[in-house]
N, CA, C and O atoms as a DFTB+ gen file, in Angstrom:
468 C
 N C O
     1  1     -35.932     -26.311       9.277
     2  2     -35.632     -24.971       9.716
     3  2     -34.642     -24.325       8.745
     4  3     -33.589     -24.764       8.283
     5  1     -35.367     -22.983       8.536
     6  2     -33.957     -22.140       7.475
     7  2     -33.086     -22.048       8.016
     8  3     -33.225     -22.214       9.228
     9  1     -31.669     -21.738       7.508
    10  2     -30.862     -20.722       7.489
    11  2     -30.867     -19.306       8.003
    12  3     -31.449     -18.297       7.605
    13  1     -30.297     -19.463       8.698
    14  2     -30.494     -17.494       8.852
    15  2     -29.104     -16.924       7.722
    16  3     -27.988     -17.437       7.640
    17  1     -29.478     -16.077       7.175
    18  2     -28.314     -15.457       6.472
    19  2     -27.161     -14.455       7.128
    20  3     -27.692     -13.642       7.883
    21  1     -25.706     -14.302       7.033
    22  2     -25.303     -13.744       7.639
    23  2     -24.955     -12.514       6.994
    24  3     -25.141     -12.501       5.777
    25  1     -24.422     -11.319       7.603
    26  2     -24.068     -10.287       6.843
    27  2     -22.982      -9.608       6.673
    28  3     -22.771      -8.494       6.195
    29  1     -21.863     -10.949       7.420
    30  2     -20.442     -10.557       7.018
    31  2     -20.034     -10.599       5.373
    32  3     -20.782     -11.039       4.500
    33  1     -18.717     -10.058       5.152
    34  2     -18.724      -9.753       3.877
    35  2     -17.266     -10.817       3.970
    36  3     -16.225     -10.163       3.901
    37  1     -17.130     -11.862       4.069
    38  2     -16.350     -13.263       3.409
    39  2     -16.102     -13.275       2.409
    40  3     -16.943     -12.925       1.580
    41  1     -15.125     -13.588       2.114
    42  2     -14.611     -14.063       0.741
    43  2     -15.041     -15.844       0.844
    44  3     -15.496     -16.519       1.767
    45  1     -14.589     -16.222      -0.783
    46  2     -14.855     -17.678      -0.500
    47  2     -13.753     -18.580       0.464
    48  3     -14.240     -19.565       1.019
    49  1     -12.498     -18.338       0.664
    50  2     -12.030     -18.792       1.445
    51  2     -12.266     -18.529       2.886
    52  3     -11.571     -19.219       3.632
    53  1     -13.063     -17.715       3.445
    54  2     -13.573     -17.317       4.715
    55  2     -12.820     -16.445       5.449
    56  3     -12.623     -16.519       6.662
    57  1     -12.341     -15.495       4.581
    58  2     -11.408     -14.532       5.173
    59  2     -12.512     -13.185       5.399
    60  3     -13.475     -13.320       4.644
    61  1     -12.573     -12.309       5.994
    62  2     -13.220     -10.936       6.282
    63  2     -12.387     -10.625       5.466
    64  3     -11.308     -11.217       5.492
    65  1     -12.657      -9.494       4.389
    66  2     -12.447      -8.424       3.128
    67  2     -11.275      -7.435       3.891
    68  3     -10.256      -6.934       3.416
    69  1     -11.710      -7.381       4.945
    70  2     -11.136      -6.412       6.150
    71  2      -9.457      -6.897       6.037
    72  3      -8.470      -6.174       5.900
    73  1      -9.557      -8.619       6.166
    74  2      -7.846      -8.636       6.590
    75  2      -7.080      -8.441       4.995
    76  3      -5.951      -7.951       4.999
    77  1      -7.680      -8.812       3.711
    78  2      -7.108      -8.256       2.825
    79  2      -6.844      -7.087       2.836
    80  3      -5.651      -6.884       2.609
    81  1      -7.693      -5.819       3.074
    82  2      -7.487      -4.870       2.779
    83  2      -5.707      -4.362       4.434
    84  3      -4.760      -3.582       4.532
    85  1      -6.179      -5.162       5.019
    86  2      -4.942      -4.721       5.972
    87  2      -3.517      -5.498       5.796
    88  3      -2.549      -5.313       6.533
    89  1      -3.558      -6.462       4.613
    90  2      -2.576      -7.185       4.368
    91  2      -1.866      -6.204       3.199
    92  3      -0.644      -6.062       3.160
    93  1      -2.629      -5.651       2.404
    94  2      -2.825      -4.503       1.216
    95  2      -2.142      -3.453       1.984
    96  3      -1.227      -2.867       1.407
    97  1      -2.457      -3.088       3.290
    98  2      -1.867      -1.717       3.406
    99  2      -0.333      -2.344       4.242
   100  3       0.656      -1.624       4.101
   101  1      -0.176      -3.540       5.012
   102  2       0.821      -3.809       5.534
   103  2       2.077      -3.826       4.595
   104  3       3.205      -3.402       4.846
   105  1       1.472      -4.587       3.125
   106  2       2.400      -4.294       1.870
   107  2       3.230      -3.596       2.054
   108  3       4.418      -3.667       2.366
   109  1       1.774      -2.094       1.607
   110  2       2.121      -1.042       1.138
   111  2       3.299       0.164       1.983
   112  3       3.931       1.045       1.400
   113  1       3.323      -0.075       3.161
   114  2       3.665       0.467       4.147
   115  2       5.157      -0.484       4.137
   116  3       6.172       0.206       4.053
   117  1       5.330      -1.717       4.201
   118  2       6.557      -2.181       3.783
   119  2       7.236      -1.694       2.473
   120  3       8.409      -1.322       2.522
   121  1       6.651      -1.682       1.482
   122  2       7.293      -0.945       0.412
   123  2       7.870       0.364       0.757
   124  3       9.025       0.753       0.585
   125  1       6.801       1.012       1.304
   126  2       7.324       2.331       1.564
   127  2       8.436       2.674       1.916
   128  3       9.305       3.317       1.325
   129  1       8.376       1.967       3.492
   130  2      10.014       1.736       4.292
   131  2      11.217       1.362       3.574
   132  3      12.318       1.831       3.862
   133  1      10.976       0.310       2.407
   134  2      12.228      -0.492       1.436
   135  2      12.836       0.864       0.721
   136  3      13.944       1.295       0.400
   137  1      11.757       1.192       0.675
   138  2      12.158       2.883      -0.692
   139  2      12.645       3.810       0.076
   140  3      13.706       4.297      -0.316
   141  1      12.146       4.269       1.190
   142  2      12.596       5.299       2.302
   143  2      14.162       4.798       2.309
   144  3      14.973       5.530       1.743
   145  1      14.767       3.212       3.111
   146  2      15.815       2.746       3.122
   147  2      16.963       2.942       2.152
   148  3      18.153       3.110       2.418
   149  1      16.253       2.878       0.756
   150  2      17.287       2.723      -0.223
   151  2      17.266       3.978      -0.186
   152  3      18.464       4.213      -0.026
   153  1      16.618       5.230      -0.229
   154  2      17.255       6.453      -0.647
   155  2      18.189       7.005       0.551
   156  3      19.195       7.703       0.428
   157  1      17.527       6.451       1.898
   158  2      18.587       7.438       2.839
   159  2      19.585       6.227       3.053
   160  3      19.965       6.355       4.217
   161  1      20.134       5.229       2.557
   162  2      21.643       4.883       2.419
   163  2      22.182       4.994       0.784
   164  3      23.356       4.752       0.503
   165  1      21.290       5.343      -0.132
   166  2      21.754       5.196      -1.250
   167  2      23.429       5.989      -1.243
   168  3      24.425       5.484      -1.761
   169  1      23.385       7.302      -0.530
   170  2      23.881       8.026      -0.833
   171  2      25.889       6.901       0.182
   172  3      27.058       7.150      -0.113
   173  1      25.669       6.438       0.647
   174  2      26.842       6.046       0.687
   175  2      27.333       4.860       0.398
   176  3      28.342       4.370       0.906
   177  1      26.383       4.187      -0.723
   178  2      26.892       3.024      -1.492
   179  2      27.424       3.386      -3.370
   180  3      28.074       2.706      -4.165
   181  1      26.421       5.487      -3.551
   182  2      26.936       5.619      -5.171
   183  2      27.401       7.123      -5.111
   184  3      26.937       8.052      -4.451
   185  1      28.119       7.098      -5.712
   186  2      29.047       8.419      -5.789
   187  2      27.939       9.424      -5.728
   188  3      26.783       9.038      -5.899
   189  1      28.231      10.821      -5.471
   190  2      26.973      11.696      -5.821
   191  2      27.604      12.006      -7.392
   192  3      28.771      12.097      -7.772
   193  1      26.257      12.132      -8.154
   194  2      26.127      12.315      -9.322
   195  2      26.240      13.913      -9.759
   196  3      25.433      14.766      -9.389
   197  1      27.490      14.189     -10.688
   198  2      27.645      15.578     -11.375
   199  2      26.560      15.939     -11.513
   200  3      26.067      16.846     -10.843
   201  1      25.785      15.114     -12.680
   202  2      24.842      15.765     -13.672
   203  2      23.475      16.224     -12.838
   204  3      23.024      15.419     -12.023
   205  1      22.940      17.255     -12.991
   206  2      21.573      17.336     -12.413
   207  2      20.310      16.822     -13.141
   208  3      19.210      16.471     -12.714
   209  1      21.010      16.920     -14.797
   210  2      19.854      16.479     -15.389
   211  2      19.660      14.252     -15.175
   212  3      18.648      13.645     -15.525
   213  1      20.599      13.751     -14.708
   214  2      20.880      12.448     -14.731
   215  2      20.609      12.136     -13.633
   216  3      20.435      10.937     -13.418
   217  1      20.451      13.262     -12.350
   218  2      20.036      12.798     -10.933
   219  2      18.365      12.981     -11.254
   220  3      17.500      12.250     -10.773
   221  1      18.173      13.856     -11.960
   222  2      16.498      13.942     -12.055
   223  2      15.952      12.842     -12.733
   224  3      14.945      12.280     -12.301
   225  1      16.652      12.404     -13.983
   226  2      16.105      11.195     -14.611
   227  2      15.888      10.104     -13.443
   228  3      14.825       9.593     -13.089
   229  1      16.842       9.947     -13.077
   230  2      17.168       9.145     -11.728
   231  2      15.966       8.816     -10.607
   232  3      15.445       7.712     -10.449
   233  1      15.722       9.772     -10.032
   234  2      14.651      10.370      -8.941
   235  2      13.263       9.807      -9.599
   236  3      12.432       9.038      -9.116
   237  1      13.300      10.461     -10.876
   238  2      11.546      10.462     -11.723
   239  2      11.260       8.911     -12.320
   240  3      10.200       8.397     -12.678
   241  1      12.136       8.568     -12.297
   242  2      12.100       6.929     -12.965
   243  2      11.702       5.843     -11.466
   244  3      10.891       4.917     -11.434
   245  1      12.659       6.399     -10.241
   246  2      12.113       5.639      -8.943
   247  2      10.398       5.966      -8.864
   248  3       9.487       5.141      -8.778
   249  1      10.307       7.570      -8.929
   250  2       8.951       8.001      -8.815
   251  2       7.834       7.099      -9.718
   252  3       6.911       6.565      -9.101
   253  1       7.920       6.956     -11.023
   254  2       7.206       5.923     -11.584
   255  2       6.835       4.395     -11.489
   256  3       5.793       3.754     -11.629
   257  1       8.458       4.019     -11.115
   258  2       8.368       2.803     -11.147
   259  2       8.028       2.355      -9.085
   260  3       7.780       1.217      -8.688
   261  1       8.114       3.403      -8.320
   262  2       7.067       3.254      -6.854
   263  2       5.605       3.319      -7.436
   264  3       4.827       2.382      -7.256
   265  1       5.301       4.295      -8.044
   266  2       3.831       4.510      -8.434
   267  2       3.339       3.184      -8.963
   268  3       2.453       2.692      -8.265
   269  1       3.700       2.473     -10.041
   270  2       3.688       1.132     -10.660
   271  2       3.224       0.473      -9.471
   272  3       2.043       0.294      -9.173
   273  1       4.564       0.010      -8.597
   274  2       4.133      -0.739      -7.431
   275  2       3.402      -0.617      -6.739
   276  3       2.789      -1.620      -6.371
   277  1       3.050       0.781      -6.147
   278  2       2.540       1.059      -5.536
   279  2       0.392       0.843      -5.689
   280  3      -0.552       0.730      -4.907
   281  1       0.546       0.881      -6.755
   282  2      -0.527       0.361      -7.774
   283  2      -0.843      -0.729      -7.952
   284  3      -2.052      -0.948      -8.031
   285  1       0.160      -1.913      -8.094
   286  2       0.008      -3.064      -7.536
   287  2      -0.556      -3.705      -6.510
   288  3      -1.517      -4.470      -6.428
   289  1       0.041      -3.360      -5.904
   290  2       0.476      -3.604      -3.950
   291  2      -1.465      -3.353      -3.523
   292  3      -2.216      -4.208      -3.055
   293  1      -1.839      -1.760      -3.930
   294  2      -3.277      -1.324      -3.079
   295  2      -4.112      -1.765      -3.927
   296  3      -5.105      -2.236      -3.372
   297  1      -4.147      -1.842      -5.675
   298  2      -5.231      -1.669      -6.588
   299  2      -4.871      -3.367      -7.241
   300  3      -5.643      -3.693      -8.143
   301  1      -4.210      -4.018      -7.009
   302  2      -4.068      -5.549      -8.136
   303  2      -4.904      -6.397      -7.629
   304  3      -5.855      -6.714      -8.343
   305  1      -4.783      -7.044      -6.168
   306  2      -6.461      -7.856      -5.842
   307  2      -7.969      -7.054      -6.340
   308  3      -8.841      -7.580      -7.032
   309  1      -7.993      -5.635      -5.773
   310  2      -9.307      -5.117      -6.042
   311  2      -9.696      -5.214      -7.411
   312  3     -10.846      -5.348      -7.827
   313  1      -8.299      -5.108      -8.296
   314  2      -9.117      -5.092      -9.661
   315  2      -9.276      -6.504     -10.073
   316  3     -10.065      -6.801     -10.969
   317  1      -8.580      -7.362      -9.475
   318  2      -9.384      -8.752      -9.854
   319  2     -10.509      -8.793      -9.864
   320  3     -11.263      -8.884     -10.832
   321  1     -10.859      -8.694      -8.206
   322  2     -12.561      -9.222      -8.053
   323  2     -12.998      -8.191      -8.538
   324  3     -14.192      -8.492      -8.559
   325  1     -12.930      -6.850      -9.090
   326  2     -13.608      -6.253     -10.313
   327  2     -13.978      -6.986     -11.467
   328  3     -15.149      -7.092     -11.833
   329  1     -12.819      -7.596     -12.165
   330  2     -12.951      -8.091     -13.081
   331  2     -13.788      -9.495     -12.707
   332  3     -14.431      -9.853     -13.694
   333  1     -13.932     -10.228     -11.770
   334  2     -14.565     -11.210     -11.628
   335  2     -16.019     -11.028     -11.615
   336  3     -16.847     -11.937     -11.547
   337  1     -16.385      -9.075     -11.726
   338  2     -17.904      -9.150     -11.437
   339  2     -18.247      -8.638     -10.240
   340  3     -19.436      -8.384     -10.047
   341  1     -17.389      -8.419      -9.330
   342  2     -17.968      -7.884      -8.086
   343  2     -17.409      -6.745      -7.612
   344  3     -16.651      -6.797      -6.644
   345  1     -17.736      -5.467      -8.284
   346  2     -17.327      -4.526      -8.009
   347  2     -17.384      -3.651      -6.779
   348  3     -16.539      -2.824      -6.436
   349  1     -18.417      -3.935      -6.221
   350  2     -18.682      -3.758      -4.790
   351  2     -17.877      -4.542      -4.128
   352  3     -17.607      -3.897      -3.115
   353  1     -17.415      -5.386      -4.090
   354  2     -16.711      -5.862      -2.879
   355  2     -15.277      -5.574      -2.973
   356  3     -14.498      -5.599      -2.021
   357  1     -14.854      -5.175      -4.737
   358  2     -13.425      -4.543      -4.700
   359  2     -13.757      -3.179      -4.264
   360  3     -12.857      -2.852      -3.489
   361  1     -14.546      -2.289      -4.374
   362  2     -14.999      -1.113      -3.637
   363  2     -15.200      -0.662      -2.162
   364  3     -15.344       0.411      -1.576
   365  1     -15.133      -2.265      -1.763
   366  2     -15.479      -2.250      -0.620
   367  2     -13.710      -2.229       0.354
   368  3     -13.281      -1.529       1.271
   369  1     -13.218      -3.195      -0.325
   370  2     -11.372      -3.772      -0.438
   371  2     -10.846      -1.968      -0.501
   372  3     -10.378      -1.462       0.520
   373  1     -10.957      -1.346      -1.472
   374  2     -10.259      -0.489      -1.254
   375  2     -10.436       0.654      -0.466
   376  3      -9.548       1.502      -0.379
   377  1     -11.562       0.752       0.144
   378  2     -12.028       1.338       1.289
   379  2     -11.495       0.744       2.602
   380  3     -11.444       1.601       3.484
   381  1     -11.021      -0.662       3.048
   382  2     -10.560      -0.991       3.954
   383  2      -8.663      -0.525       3.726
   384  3      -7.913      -0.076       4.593
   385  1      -8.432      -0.750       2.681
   386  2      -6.943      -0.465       2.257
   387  2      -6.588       0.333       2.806
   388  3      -5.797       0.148       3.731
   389  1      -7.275       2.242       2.267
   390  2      -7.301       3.371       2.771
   391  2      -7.283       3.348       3.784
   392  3      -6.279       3.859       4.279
   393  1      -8.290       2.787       4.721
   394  2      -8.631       3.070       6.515
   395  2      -7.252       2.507       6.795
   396  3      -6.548       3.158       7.566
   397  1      -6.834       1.547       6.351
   398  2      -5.782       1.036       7.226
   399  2      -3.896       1.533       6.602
   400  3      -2.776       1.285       7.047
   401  1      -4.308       2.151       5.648
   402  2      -3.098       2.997       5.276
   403  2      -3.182       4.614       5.809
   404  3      -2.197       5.287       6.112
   405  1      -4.443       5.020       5.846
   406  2      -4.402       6.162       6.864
   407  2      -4.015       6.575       7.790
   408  3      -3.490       7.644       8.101
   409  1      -4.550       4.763       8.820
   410  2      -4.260       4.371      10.419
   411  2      -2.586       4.328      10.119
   412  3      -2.179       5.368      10.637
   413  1      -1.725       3.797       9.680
   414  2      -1.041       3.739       9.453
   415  2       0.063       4.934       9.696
   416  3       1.129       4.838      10.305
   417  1      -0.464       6.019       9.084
   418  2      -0.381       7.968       8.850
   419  2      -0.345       7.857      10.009
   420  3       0.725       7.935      10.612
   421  1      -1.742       7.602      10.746
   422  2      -1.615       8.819      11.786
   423  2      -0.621       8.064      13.118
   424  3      -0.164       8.655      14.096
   425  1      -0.522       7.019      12.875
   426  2       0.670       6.158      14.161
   427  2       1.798       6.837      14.004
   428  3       2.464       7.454      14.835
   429  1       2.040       6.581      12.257
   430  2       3.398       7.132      12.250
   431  2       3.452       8.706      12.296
   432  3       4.626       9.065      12.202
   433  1       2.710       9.609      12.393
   434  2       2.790      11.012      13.146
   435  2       2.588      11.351      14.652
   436  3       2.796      12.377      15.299
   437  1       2.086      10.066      14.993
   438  2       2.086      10.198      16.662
   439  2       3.631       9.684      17.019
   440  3       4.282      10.257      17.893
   441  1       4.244       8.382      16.151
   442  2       5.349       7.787      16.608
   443  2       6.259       9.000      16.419
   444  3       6.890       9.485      17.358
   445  1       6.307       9.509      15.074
   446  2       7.535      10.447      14.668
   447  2       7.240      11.841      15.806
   448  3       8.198      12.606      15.914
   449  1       6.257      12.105      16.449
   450  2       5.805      13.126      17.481
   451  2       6.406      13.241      18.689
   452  3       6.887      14.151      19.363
   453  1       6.167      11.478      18.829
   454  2       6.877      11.038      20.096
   455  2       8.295      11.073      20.367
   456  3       8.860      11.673      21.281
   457  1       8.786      10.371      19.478
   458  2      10.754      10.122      18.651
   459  2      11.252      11.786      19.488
   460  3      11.868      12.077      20.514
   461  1      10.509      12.650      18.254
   462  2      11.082      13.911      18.299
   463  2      11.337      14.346      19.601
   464  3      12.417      14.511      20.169
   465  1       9.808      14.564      20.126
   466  2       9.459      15.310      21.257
   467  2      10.771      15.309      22.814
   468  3      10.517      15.947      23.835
């Protein structure tokens, strides 16, 4: 008797694609918070800065070097299994990422809705 084939999308360790992509956005969403943290206490661990042009360097250099990470964090597994050849299934990875960094959005606009309200 055959096999029946299945049509989940497994990795070889037998994980659903799904919990990467929600481990990807749990990251990402922790990063977020670390960065949110450091800027709203930054201000009472460093003097405020005279210069405007040295607070902007400042600001635009976090901005890059989040983007970096941030690039990491959603796009560094997917572009593996790109590079391994399976571009569909990193296509597939970053489509779960999104859904679950979206879901993510809209909690935290119902939570921050709620807070306020």
């Amino acid at each position: 008797m055959a096999k029946k084939k299945t049509t989940k999308k497994k990795t070889k360790e037998g994980m659903h694609i799904a919990w990467y992509g929600l481990m990807s956005a749990i990251g990402q969403v922790a990063y977020i918070c670390l960065v949110a943290s450091f800027m709203w206490f930054a201000g009472n661990f460093f003097p405020m800065v005279e210069s405007e042009i040295f607070a902007a360097v400042l600001m635009l250099t976090l901005f890059v070097f989040s983007a970096v990470m941030s690039g990491l964090i959603v796009l560094g597994y997917p572009i593996y299994i790109a590079m391994k050849g399976d571009i569909k299934k990193a296509l597939i990875l970053i489509g779960w990422t999104s859904f679950f960094l979206f879901s993510a959005f809209i909690i935290g606009i119902g939570l921050g809705t709620y807070i306020l309200a």
